[in-house]
C-alpha positions as CSV (number, residue, x, y, z in Angstrom):
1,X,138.8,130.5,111.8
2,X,135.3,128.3,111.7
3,X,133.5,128.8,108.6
4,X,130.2,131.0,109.6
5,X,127.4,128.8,110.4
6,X,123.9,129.1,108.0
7,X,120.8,127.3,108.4
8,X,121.8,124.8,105.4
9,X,124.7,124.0,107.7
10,X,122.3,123.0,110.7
11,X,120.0,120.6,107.8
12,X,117.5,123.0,106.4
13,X,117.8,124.8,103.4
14,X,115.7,127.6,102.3
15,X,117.0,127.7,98.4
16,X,115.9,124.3,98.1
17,X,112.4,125.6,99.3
18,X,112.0,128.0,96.8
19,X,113.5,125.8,94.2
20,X,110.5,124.0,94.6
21,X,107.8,126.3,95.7
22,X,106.9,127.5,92.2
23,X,105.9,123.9,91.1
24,X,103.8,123.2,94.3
25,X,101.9,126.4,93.6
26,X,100.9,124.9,90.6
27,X,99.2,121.8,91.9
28,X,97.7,124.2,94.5
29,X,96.6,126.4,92.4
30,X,94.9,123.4,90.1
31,X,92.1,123.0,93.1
32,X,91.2,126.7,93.3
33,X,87.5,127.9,92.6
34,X,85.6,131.0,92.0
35,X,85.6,131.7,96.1
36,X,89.7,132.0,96.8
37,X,90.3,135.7,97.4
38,X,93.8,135.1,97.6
39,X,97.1,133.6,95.5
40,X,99.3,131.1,96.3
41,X,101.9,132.4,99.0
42,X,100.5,134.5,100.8
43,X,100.5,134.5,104.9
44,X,97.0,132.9,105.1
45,X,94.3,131.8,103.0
46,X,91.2,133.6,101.9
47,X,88.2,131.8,101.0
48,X,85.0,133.9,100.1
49,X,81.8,132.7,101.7
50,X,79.4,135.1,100.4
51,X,77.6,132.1,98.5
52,X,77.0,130.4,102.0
53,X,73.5,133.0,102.0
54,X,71.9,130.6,100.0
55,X,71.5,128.3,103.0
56,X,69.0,128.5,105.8
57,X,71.2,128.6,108.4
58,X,75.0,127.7,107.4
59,X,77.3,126.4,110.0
60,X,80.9,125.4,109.2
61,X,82.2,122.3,109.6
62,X,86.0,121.5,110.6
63,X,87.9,117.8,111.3
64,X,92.1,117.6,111.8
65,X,93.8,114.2,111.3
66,X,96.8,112.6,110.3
67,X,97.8,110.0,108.3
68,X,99.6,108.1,110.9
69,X,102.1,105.3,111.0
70,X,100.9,105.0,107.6
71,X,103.4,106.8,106.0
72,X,106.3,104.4,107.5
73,X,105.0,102.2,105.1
74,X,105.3,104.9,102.7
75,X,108.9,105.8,103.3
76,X,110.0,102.6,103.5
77,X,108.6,101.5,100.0
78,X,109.4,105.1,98.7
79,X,106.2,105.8,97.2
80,X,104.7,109.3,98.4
81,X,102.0,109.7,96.1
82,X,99.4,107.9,97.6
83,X,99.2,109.8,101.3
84,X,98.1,113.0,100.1
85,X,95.0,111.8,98.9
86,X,94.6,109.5,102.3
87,X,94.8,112.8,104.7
88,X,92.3,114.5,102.6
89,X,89.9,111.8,102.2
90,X,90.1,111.1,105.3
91,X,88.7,114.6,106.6
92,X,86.3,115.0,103.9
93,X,84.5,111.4,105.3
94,X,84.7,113.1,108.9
95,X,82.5,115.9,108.2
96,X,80.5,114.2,105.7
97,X,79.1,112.2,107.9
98,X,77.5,115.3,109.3
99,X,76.0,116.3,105.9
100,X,78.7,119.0,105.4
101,X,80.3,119.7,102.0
102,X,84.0,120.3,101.6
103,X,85.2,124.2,101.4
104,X,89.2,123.9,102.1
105,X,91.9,122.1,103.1
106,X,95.1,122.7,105.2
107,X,98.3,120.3,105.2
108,X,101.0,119.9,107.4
109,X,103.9,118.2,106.0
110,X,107.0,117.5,108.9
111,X,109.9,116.5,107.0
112,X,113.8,115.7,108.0
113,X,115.2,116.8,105.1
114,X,113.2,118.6,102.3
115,X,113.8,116.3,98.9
116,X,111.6,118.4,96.1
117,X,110.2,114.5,94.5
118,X,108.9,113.7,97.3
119,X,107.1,117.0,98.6
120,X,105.6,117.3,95.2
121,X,104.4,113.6,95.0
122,X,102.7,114.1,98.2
123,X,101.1,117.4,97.0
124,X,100.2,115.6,93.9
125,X,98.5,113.2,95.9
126,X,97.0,116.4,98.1
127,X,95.4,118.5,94.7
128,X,93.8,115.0,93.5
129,X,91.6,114.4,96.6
130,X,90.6,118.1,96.6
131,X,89.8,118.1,93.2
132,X,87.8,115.2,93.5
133,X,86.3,116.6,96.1
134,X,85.4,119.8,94.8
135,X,87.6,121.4,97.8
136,X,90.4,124.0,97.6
137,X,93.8,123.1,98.7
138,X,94.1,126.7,100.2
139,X,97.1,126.4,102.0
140,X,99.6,124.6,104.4
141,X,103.2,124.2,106.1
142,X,106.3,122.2,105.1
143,X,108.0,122.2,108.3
144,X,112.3,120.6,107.9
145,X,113.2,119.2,111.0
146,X,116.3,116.8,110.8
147,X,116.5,116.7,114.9
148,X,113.3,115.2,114.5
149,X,112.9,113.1,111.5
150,X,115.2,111.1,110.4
151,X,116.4,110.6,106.5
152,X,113.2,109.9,104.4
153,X,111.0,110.2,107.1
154,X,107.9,112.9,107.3
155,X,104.3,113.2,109.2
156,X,101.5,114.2,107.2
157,X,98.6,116.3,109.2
158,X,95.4,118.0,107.2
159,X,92.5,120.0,108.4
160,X,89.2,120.5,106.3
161,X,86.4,123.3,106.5
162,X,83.1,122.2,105.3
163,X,79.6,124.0,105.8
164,X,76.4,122.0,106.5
165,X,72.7,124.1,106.8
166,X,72.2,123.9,110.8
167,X,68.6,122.8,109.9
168,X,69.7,119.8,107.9
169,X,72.9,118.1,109.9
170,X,73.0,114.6,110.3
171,X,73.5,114.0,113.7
172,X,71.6,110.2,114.5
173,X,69.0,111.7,116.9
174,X,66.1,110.4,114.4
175,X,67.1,106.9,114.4
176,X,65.1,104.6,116.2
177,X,64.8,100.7,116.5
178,X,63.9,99.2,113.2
179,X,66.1,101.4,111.1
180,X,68.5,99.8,109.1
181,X,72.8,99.8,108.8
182,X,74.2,99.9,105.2
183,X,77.6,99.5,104.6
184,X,79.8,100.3,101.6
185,X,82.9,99.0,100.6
186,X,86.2,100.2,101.4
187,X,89.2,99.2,99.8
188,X,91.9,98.3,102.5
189,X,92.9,99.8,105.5
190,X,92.1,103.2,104.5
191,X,94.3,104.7,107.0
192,X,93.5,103.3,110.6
193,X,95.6,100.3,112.2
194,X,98.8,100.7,110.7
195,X,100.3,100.2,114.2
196,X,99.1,96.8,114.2
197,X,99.2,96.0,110.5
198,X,103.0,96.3,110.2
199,X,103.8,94.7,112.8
200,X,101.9,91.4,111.6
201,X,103.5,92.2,108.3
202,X,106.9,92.7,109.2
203,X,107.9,91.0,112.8
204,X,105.4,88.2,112.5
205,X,105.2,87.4,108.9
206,X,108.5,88.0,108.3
207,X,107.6,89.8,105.2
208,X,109.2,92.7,103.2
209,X,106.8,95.4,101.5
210,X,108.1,94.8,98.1
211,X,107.7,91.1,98.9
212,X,104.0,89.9,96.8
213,X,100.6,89.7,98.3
214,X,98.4,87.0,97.8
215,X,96.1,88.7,95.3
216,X,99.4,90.0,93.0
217,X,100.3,93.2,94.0
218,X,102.9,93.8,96.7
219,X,102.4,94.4,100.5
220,X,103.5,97.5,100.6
221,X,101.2,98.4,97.2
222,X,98.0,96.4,99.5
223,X,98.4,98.4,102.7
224,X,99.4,101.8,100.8
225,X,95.6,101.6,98.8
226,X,94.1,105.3,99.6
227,X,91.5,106.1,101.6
228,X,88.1,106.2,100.0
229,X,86.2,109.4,99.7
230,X,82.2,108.7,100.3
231,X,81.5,111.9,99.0
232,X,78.9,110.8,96.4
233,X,76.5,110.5,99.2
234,X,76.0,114.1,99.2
235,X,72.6,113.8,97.0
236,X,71.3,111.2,99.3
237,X,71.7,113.0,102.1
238,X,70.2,115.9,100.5
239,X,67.6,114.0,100.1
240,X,67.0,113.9,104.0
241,X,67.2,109.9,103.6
242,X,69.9,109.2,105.8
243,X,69.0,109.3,109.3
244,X,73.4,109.1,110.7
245,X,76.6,108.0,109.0
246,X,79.4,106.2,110.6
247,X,82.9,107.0,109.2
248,X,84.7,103.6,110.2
249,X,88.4,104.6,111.6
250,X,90.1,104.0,114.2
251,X,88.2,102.2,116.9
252,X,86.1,100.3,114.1
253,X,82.6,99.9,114.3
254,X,82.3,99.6,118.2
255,X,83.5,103.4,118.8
256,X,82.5,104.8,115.7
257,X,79.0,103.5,115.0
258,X,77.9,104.4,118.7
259,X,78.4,108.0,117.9
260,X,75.8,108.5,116.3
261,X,73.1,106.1,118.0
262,X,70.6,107.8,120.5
263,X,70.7,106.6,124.5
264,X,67.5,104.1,123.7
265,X,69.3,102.9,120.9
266,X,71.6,100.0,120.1
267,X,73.4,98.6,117.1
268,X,73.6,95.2,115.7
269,X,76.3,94.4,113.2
270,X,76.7,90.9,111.4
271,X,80.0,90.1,110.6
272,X,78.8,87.9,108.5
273,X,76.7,90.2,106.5
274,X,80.1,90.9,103.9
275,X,83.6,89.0,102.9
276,X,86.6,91.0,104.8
277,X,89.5,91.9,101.9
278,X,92.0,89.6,101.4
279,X,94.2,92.1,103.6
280,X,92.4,91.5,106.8
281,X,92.0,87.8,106.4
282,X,96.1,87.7,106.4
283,X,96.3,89.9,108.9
284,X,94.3,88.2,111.1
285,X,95.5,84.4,109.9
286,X,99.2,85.8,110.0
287,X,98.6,87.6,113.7
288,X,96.2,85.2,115.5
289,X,94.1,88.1,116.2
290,X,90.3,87.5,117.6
291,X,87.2,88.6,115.6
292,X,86.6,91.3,118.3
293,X,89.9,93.1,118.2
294,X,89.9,93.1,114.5
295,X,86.7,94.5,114.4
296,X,87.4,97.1,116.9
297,X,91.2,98.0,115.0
298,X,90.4,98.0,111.7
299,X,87.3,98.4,109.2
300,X,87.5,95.0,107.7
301,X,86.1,96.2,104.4
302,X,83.3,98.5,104.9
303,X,84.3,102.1,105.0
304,X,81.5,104.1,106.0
305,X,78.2,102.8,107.5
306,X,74.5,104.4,106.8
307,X,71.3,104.5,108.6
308,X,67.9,104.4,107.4
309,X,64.6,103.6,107.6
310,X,63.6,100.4,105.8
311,X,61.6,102.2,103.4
312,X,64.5,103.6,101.9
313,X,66.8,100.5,101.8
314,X,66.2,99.8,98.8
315,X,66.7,103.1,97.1
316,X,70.2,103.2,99.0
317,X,71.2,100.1,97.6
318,X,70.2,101.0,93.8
319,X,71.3,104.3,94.1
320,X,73.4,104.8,90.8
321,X,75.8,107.6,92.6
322,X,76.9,105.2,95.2
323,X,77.4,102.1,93.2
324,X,81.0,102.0,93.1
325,X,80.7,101.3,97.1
326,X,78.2,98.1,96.7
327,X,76.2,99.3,99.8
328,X,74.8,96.5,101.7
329,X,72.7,96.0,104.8
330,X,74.8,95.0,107.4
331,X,72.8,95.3,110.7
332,X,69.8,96.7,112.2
333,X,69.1,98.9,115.2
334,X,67.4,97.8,118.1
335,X,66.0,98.9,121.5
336,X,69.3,99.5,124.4
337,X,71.5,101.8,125.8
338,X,73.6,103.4,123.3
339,X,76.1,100.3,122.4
340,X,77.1,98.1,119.3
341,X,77.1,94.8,119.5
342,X,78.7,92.1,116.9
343,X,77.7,89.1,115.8
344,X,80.3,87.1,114.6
């Protein structure tokens, strides 16, 4: 007679689960605040927004992404500590750009096979970014699906909460022609383009990700460089000095600039106005790619992008909270129909 079946025999084993649970409740537990309700293992998260009554009108915030083909770079250099913080940041930068702060976080984590090292590096990764960010890690899913992933091989979704004052949300409907775009600094791909990145790295250039990059570090250590939190503009935009914020993902800064620019509005960007990373010059050398598609794919350097009136440039640009980014001016706006236009 057949040995009965269990789940371990079908691929997914629930002792190895708890085996690790204890020690993921821990790094969860390091992001919590005065406002959780709940503990660690519960059903669903509480979050207590009593404290929200201090605002004129608060409204909350949400954003879900993913990391995306991102983490086959990850799983192919086995280094899993790194994506964590790029879901996270990544969210937080979403609703930032509408003046919101971060409240709490939610990850998804599909996995083939459930190896404790690498769930806990990527929830490592996870409690960082929310600590950072002052935002609770207050819950999420580790879902083990071997018919679906094979060995090594996960997807990494988050979703954030934030709140913003209704009053006070950046939205771009104040900008006019005149105004001006700063950019800050990025520090690689962040977590957009990976599609096209690897495939310049690996079927063009031939390359392996432990193979080194021109600058001294690896491929795989170049393209896995997390995402950049912009959270430090909070005070700024508290300040009511930024008039709309551009988070610069996927669709670069033709589809992400223009959402925030008003029908009579238009947006000039010079290319010329910064030095792309070393990254995106080999990426671009390596794939005979044109200025325009590597503008539109990836964010060639500047992470977020800021709009303000040209009385305030300057105090963007020596703003000591923000130095790390090296703002810049990087366009202007002008009189037109809603579009971005680059000038290479």
């Amino acid at each position: 007679m057949a040995a009965p079946l269990t789940y371990a025999s079908a691929g997914v084993s629930i002792d190895t689960w708890n085996a690790v649970k204890g020690r993921i409740g821990d790094l969860v537990a390091s992001t919590y605040n005065k406002s959780v309700a709940g503990s660690f293992g519960q059903f669903g998260g509480m979050f207590d927004i009593s404290h929200l009554k201090g605002m004129d009108a608060p409204v909350l915030v949400s954003s879900t992404d993913s990391v995306g083909t991102k983490v086959k770079v990850a799983f192919d250099s086995k280094v899993y500590n790194t994506v964590g913080m790029d879901i996270v940041n990544h969210c937080v930068d979403d609703i930032l750009v509408m003046g919101a702060r971060p409240l709490f976080f939610l990850d998804y984590i599909g996995i083939g096979k459930l190896v404790p090292e690498i769930a806990l590096q990527i929830v490592e990764g996870l409690a960082r970014a929310c600590r950072d960010s002052s935002c609770v890690l207050i819950g999420g899913e580790t879902a083990e699906m071997p018919d679906i992933y094979g060995e090594g091989e996960f997807d990494l979704v988050g979703t954030i909460v934030g709140v913003a004052d209704k009053g006070k949300v950046i939205d771009g409907a104040s900008i006019k022609a005149g105004d001006a775009v700063i950019g800050l600094k990025s520090v690689g791909l962040h977590t957009n383009g990976f599609s096209l990145a690897r495939k310049i790295v690996t079927e063009i250039g031939k390359k392996k990700y432990s193979d080194i990059f021109e600058d001294g570090r690896t491929f795989g250590q170049a393209l896995l460089e997390p995402h950049r939190s912009y959270a430090k503009l909070l005070p700024l935009m508290d300040k009511g000095i930024v008039k709309g914020c551009a988070h610069i993902t996927g669709g670069g800064f033709p589809d992400n600039v223009n959402r925030i620019l008003p029908s009579g509005c238009d947006a000039v960007i010079s290319a010329k106005s910064w030095t792309p990373l070393p990254i995106f010059r080999y990426l671009q050398r390596t794939g005979n790619v044109e200025d325009a598609e590597m503008y539109r794919t990836f964010n060639m350097g500047v992470g977020m992008t800021v709009v303000v009136e040209p009385t305030d440039v300057d105090t963007v640009l020596k703003d000591v909270g923000i130095a790390e980014f090296e703002p810049a001016v990087i366009g202007r706006i002008v009189s037109g129909t809603g579009v971005v236009k680059m000038e290479f």
